[in-house]
TIDREN-975838 format. One record per atom (N, C-alpha, C): residue in three letters; y, z, x. Coordinates in steps of 0.2 Angstrom, whole numbers, padded with zeros to 4 digits, always signed. Each point is the difference from the previous one (the first is absolute). Example, Ala and Ser with C-alpha at 12.3 -4.5 7.8 and 13.67 -1.06 7.14 Angstrom:
2
ALA-0028+0039+0066
ALA+0006+0000-0004
ALA+0006+0000+0004
SER+0005-0004-0002
SER+0006+0001+0004
SER+0005+0003-0004
***
This chain:
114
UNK+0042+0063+0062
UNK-0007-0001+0002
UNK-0001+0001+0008
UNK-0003+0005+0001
UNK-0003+0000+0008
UNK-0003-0005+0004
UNK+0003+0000+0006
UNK-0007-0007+0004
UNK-0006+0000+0001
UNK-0004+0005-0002
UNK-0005+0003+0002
UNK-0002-0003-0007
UNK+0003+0000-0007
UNK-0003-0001-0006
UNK+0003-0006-0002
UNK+0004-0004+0004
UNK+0001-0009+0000
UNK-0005-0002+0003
UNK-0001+0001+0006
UNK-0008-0001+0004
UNK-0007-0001-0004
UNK+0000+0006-0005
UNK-0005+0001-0003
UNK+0001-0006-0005
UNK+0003-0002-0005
UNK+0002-0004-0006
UNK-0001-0006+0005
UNK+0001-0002+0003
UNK+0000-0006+0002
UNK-0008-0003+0004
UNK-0003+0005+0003
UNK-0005-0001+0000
UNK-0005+0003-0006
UNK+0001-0002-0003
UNK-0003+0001-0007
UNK+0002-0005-0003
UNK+0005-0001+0001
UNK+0003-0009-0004
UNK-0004-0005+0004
UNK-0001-0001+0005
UNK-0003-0004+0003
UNK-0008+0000-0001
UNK-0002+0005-0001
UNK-0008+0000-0004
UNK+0002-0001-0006
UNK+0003+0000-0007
UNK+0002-0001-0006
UNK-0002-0009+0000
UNK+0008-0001+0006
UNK-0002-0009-0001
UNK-0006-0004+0004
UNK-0005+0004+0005
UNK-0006-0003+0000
UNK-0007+0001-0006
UNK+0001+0006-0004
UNK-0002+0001-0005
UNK+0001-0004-0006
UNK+0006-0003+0000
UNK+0002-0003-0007
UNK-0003-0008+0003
UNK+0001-0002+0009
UNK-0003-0005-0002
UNK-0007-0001+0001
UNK-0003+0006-0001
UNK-0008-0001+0000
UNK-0002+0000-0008
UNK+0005+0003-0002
UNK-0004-0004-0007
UNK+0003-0006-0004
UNK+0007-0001+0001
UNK+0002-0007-0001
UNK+0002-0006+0003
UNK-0003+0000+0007
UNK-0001-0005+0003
UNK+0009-0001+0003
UNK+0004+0003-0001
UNK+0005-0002+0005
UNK+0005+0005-0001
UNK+0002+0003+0008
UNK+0005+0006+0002
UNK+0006-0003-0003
UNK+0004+0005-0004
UNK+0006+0001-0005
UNK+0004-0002+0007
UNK+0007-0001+0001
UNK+0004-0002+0003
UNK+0005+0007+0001
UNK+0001+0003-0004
UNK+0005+0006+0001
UNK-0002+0003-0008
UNK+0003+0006+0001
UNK+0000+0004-0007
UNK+0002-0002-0005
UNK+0004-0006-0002
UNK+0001-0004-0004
UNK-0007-0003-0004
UNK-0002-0001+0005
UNK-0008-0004-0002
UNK-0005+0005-0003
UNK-0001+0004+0003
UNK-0003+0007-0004
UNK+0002+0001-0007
UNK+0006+0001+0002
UNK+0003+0003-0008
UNK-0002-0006-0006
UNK+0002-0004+0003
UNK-0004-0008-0004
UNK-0007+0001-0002
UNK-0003+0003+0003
UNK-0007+0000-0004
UNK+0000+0008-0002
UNK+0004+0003+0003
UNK-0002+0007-0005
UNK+0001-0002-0010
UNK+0006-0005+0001
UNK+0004-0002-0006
UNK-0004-0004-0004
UNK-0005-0003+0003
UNK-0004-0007-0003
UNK-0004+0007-0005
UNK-0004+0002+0006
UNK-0007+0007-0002
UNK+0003+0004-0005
UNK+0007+0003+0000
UNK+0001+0005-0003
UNK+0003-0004-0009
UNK+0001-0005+0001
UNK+0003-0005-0007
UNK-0011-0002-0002
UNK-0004-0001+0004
UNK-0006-0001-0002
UNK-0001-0006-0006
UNK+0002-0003+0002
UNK-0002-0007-0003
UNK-0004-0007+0004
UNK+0000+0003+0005
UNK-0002-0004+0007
UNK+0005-0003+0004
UNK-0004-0006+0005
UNK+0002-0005+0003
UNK+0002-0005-0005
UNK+0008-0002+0001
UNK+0003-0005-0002
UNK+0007-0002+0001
UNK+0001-0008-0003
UNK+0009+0001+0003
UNK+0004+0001-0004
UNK+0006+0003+0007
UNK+0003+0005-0004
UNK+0008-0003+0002
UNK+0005-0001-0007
UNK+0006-0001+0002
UNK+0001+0006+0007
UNK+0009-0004+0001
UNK+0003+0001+0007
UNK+0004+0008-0005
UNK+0000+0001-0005
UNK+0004+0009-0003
UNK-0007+0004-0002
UNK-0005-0005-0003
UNK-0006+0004+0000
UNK-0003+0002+0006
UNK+0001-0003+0008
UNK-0002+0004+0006
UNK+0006+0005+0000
UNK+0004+0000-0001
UNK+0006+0005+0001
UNK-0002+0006-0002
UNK-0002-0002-0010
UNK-0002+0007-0003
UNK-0010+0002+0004
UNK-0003-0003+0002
UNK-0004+0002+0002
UNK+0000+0005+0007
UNK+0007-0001+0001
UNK-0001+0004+0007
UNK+0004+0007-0004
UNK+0004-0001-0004
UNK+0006+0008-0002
UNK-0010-0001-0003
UNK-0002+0000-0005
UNK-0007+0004-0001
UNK-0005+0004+0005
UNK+0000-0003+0006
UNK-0005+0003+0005
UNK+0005+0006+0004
UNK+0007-0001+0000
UNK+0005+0005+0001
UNK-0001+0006-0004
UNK+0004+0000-0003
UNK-0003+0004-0008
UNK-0008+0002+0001
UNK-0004-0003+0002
UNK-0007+0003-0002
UNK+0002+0004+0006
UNK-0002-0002+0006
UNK+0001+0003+0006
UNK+0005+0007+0002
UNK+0005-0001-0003
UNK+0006+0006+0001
UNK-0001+0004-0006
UNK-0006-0002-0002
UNK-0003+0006-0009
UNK-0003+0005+0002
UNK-0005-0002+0005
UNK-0004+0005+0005
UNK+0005+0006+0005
UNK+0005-0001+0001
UNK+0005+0004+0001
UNK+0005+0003-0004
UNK-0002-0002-0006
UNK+0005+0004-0009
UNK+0006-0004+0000
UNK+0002-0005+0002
UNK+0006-0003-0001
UNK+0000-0003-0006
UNK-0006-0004-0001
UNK+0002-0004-0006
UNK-0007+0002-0006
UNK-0003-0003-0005
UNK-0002+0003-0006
UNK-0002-0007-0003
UNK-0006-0002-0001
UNK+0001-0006-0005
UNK-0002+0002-0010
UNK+0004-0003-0001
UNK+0005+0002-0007
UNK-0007-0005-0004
UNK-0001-0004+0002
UNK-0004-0005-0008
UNK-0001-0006+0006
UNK-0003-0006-0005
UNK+0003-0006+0004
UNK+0004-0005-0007
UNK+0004-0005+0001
UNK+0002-0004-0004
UNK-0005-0007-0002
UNK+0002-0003-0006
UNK+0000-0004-0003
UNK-0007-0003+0003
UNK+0002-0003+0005
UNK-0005-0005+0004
UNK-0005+0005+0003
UNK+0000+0005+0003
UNK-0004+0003+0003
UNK+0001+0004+0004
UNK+0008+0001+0003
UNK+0000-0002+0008
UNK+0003+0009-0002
UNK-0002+0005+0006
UNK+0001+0007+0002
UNK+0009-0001-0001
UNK+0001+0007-0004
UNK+0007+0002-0001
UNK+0001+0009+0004
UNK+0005-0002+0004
UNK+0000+0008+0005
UNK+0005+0004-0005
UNK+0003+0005+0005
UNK+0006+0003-0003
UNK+0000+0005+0006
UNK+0007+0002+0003
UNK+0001+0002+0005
UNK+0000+0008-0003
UNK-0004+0005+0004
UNK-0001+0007+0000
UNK+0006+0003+0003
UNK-0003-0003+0007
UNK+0006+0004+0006
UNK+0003-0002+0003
UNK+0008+0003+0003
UNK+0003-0007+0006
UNK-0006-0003+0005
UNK+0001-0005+0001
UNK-0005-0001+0007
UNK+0006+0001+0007
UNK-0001+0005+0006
UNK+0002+0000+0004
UNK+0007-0006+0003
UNK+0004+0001+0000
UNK+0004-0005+0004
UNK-0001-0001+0009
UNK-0003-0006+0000
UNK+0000-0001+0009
UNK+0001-0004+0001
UNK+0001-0002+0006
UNK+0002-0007+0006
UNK-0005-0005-0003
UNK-0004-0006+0000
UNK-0002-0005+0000
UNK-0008+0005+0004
UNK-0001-0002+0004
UNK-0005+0003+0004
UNK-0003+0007-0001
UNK+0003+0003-0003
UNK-0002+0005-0001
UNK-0002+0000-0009
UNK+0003-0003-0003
UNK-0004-0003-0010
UNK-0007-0004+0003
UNK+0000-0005+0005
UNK-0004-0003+0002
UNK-0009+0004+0000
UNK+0003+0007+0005
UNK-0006+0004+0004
UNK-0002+0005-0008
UNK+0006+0001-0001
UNK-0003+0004-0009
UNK-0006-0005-0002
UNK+0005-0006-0002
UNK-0006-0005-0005
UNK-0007-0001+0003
UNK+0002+0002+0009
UNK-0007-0003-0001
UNK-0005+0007+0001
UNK+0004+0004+0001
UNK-0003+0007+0000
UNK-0003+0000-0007
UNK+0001-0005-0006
UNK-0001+0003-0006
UNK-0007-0004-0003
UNK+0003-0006+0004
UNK-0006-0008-0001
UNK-0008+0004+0002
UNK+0004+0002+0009
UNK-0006+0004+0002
UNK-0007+0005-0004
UNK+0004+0005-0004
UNK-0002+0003-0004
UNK-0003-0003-0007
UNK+0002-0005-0002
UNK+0000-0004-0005
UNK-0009-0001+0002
UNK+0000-0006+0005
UNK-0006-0002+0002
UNK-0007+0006+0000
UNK+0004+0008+0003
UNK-0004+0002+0001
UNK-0004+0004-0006
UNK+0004+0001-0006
UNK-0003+0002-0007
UNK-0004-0005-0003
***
């Protein structure tokens, strides 16, 4: 990824988390927090609590929804209880930490904006 297009994703991330806390009243901490609620929205069942493995699968869910927007994954059905089943289409690129990070959020980006 170029610096001129990390630049850009970042200032875009930073409107993303003043946006998300104008509608629900309080800025996400890091990309983890987002994908937390992409996982809540994208399972649609609402606000509730949620075990310490059901935050877990809520986040591989908002992954998966996210990284779907770039063909990587596919959702296949959902299981028993409700909850979105993926299935992997395409490798997803191999990269550093920081660089999977600016993907995801290049991807969240887009997410919000469809």
């Amino acid at each position: 990824m170029e610096q001129e297009e990390k630049v850009n994703i970042e200032k875009e991330w930073e409107q993303l988390l003043d946006h998300i806390q104008r509608i629900v009243g309080k800025r996400p901490a890091d990309l983890n927090g987002v994908l937390f609620l992409i996982g809540v929205q994208e399972l649609g069942k609402g606000p509730r609590h949620f075990t310490k493995e059901q935050k877990q699968d809520l986040m591989h869910i908002a992954v998966c929804k996210v990284l779907s927007l770039g063909g990587y994954y596919q959702q296949v059905g959902t299981d028993p209880d409700g909850w979105p089943q993926w299935q992997l289409v395409r490798p997803v690129p191999h990269a550093d930490l920081l660089a999977q990070e600016d993907m995801l959020k290049a991807y969240v980006i887009k997410y919000f904006a469809s």
